[in-house]
N, C-alpha and C positions, 0 to 999 in steps of 0.2 A: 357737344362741340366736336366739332371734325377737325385733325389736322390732317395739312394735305404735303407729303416731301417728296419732293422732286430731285434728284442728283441726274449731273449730265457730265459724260467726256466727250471732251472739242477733241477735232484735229489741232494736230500739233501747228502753230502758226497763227492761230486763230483766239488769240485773246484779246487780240482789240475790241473782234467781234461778238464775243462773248462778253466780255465789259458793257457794251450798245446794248445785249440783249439784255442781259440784269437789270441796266438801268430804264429798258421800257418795261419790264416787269415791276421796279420800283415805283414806276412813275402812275400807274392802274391804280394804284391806293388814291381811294379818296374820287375816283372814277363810279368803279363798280360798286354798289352799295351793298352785297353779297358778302365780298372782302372782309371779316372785320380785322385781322393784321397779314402783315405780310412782311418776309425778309429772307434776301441771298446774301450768296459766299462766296467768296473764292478759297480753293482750297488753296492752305498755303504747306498740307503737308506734301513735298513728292511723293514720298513711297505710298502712297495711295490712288488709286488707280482713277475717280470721278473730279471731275476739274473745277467743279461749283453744283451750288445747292439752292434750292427754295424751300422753304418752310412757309405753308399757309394756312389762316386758322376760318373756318365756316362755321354757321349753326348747327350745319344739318347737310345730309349731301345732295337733296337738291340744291341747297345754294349753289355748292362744290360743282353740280352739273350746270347749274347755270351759269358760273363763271368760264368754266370750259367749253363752253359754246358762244358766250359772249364777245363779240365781233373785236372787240378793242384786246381780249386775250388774244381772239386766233389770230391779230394782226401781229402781235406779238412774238406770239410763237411759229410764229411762217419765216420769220424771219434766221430762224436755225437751222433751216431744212438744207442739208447739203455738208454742217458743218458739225453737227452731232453725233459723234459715230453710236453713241450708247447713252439710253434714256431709263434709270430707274424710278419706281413711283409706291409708296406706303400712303394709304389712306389709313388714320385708324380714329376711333373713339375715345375723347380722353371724358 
């Protein structure tokens, strides 16, 4: 099993938009057959510098690469471009 985590900081301003984006990230479940869970965050501590998260679990990291190429992800994640100043990423093996 691969989990796949994702943390991002928005510009300041930009939580609506970030909300939109979680929730088309939520809305992939049950989409991509790759997927087997998925779940974001908002962070709700301030004194921490990333502004929300995703947690993804795969078989195997071709799935992981296939969901990352999958047309319904990259439409997804097109939609942050402009507003994410910082993108971190842990793939690991559980």
């Amino acid at each position: 099993m691969i989990k796949h985590i994702v943390m991002w900081k928005f510009k300041e301003g930009a939580e609506e938009q970030m909300k939109e984006f979680l929730a088309g990230l939520n809305a992939l479940v049950g989409q991509i057959d790759v997927l087997r869970s998925l779940q974001t965050g908002v962070n709700v501590n301030p004194n921490e510098k990333f502004s929300c998260t995703l947690v993804c679990e795969f078989d195997n990291m071709d799935d992981l690469k296939a969901y990352a190429t999958d047309p319904r992800h990259v439409a997804v994640a097109s939609k942050i471009k402009g507003l994410a100043l910082e993108r971190c990423c842990v793939d690991f093996e559980e």
